[in-house]
N, C-alpha and C positions, 0 to 999 in steps of 0.2 A: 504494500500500500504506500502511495504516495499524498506527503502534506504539504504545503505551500504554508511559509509564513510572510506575513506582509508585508509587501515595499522590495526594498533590494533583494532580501536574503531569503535563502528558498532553505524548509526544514524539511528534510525529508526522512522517513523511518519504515523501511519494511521492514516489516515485522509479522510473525504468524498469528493466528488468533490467541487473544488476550488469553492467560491463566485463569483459570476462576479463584475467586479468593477462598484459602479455607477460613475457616469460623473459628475457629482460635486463636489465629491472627489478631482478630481485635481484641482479645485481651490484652497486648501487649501493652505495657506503657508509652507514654513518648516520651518521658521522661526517661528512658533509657535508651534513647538515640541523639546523637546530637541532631537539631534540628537543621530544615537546608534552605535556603533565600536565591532564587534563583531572581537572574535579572536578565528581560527579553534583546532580541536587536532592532536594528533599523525597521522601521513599518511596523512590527507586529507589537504584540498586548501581550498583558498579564494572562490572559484567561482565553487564546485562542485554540478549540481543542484540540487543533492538530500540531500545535507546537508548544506551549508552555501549558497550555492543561492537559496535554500527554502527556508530558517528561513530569507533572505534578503527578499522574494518577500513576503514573508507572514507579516511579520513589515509592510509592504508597501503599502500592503491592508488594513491590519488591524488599521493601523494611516494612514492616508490619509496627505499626504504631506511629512512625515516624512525622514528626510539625514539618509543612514544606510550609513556603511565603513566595508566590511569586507575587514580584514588586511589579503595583500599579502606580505609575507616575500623574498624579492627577485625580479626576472628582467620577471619570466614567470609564470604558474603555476605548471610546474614540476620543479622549483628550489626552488619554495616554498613548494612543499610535501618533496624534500628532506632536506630542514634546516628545516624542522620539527624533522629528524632524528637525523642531523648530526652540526645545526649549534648551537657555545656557546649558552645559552640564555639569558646572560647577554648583548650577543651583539645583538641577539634579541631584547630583551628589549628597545635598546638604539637606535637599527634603529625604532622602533615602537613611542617611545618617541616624535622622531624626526620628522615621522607623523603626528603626532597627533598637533606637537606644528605648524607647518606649515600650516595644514588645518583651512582656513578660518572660514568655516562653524562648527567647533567644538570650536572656542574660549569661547563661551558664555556658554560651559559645556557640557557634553554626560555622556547618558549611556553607558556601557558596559556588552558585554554579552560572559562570557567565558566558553568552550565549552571543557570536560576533560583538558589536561594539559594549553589550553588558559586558564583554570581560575586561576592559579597561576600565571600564565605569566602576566593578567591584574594585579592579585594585586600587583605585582612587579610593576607595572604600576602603580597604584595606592600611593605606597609606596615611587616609588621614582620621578615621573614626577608630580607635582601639579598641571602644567598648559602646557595647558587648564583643568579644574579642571573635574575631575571625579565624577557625580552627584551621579550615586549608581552602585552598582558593583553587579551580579548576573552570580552566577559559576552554572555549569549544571557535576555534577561527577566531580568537580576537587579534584584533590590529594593532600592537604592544610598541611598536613603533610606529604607527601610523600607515597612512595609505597616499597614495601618489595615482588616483585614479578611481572610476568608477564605473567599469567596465558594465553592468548588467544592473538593470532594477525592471523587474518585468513584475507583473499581479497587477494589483489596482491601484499602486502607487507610483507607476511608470511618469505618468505625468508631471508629479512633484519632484522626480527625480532627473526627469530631464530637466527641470526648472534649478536645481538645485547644483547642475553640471554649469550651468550657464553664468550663475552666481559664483562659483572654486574658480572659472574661467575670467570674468571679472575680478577677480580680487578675491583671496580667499582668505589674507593675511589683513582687511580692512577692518576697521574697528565692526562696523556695523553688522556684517557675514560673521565676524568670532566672535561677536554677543548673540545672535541670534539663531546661527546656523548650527545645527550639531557636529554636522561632517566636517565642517572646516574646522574644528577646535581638534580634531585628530586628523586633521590636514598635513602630509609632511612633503615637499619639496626638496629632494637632493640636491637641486641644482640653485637652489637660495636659503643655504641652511644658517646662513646669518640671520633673516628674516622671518625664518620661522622660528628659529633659536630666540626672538625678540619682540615675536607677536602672537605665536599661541599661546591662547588661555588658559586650555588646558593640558594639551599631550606634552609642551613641552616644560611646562611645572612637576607633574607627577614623574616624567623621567627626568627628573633633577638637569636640566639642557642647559639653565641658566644659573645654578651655583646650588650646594647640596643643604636641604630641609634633612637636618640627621633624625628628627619626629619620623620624617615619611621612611629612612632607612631600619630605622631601630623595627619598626612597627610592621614593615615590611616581614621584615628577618623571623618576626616573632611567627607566621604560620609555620605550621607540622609540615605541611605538603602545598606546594605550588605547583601543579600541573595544569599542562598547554597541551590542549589539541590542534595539529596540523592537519589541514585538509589535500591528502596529496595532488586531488585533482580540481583545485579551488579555481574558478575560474572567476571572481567577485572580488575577491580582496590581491591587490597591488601594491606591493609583491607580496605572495604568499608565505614570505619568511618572514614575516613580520610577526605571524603566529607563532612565533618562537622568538621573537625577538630582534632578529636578522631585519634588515632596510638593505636599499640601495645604498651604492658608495658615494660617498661625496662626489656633486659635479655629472654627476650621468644616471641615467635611468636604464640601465642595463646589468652590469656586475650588482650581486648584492655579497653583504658580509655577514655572519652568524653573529647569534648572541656574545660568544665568547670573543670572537675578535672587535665587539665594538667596544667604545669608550667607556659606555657605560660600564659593561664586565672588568675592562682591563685595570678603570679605575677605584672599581665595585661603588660605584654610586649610590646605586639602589640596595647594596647588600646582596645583590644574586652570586657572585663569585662566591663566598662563603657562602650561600645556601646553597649551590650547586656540591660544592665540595664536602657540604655536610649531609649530602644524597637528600637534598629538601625540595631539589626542583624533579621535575620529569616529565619529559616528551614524548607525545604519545602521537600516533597517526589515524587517519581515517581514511581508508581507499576509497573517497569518493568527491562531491562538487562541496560547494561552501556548506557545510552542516547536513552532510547525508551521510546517515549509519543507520545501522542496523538496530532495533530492540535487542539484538544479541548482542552487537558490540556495547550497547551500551550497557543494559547488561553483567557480560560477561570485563569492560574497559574501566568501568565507571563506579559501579554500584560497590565494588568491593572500598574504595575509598571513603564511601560514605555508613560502611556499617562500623 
C-alpha cells in the first residue's frame, strides 16, 4: 500500500495487513515506556492517516501501552499544514518547547521521531529545550545541513511550492522570505556560504555557523542515541547527504563532503565527534525515495530503539 503525505514529501509504507491487537496489550502501563513526540514534514499534519496517524497507531501496536504526541502546530489541522509552509521556525520551535515542557506524561523523558524537515526542527528541540529531556532523537531524511534545491512537490500543495521556488529564487537570504518562509531558514547555498553563514535564522544558528552556543553542544551531547535515516534513492532532498550531515563543498554544487570531514565534526561544534566516538550516533538506510519503507523496516529499523 501506498501513502502520500502533503506538499513536497511523499510517505510511503507497504506494509501487509495490520496485526490484530491482543487484549493484554492494554494492560500495559505507559508509564513503563518512555513516551514518543513525533514531529511531521513539509505539507502534511499531525493526524494524516497515512502518515503520522500510521507511524502513531503502528508505535501503538507495536509497544503496547506506549504515550505517542504527534505535534500539531496550531488551533486545526489545516493551520498546521500551513505553518508548515509559512510559519518562523524558531517560533515553531518555541511553541513546541512549550508543549512539551507542559505535558505531564513527557517529564520523565521521550523519544522523538522527526520526519524530513521535523528532524531538524526536533534537534532544534533538542538543542535548545533540555527539559523534559530528550532521550534519543531519530530523523527519517532530515536536511541537517540544509538543502540547495527543491526538486519535486507534487499532491495538492504543488502550487505553493512552485510559489515558494520563485520566492528561494528571488532572495532566499532577505529579511522578509527568512521571517516568513520555512524552507528558506534551512536554505543552504555553497556557492554564498558567507551569506548564509550571516542571514539564516535558523539552520545556521543550531549548526553553530556563526560562533558556538556550548547550551546547544552540552545539550546536544546529552541524548543516549542520535540516529539519521538516509534515503538511498531520495530524489527530494539536495543533496541527499545532508541526511547524514554531508553538504556540498564550498563554491560548487557538485562534490559533497560527509559529516566527519566537515567543520563542524572536525571542530566538534555540535559535540557529534565525541558522540560519534562514544557509539551515540548511527546511520541507518532506506532503499527507497524521500520516506519510503516498509512497516517491516520500520519495524524490524526503528521500533527496537524505542522499546
Amino acid at each position: 500500500m501506498a501513502a502520500q503525505e502533503g506538499g513536497w514529501f511523499l510517505l510511503f509504507f507497504c506494509f501487509s495487513p495490520v496485526l490484530e491487537t491482543v487484549s493484554w496489550k492494554t494492560a500495559w502501563n505507559s508509564t513503563e515506556r518512555t513516551p514518543v513526540v513525533i514531529w511531521h514534514g513539509m505539507g502534511d499534519s499531525c493526524c494524516n492517516p497515512l502518515s503520522m496517524g500510521f507511524i502513531k497507531k503502528l508505535l501503538e501496536q507495536e509497544i503496547p501501552g506506549i504515550y505517542v504526541l504527534s505535534l500539531e502546530i496550531g488551533n486545526s489541522i489545516t493551520e498546521d499544514m500551513e505553518n508548515s509552509f509559512f510559519m518562523n521556525v524558531n517560533d515553531q520551535v518555541e511553541v513546541v518547547c512549550n508543549i512539551l515542557s507542559k505535558d505531564k506524561k513527557l517529564q520523565n523523558g521521550y523519544n522523538a521521531l522527526g520526519f524530513s524537515q521535523g528532524g531538524q526542527f526536533l534537534r532544534a528541540v533538542a538543542q535548545r529545550c533540555p527539559s523534559p529531556a530528550m532521550v534519543k532523537l531519530i530523523t527519517f531524511g532530515g536536511q541537517h545541513q540544509g538543502v540547495y534545491g527543491l526538486p519535486h512537490c507534487p499532491g495538492q500543495s504543488s502550487h505553493i511550492c512552485n510559489w515558494i521556488r520563485k520566492m528561494l529564487n528571488l532572495g532566499a537570504y532577505s529579511s522578509p522570505i527568512q521571517e516568513h518562509l520555512v524552507q528558506a531558514e534551512y536554505w543552504h547555498d555553497p556557492l554564498n556560504e558567507d551569506l548564509y553563514r550571516n542571514k539564516s535564522i535558523f539552520l545556521a544558528d543550531i549548526n553553530q555557523e556563526r560562533g558556538i552556543n556550548e547550551s546547544y553542544k552540552e545539550n546536544l551531547m546529552k541524548l543516549k542515541k542520535f540516529v539519521m535515516v538516509k534515503f538511498l534513492k531520495d530524489s527530494m532532498v539536495d543533496p541527499v547527504d545532508s541526511e547524514w550531515f554531508g553538504f556540498y563543498k564550498v563554491g560548487q554544487a557538485k562534490d559533497t563532503y560527509t559529516l566527519q570531514e566537515s567543520v563542524l565534526y572536525q571542530e566538534d561544534r555540535l559535540g557529534l565527534k565525541a558522540m560519534d566516538k562514544a557509539s551515540k550516533l548511527e546511520f541507518l538506510t532506506a532503499d527507497g525515495d524521500h520516506l519510503q519503507f516498509s512497516e517491516e523496516w520500520f519495524i524490524t529499523n526503528i521500533v527496537p530503539y524505542l522499546k
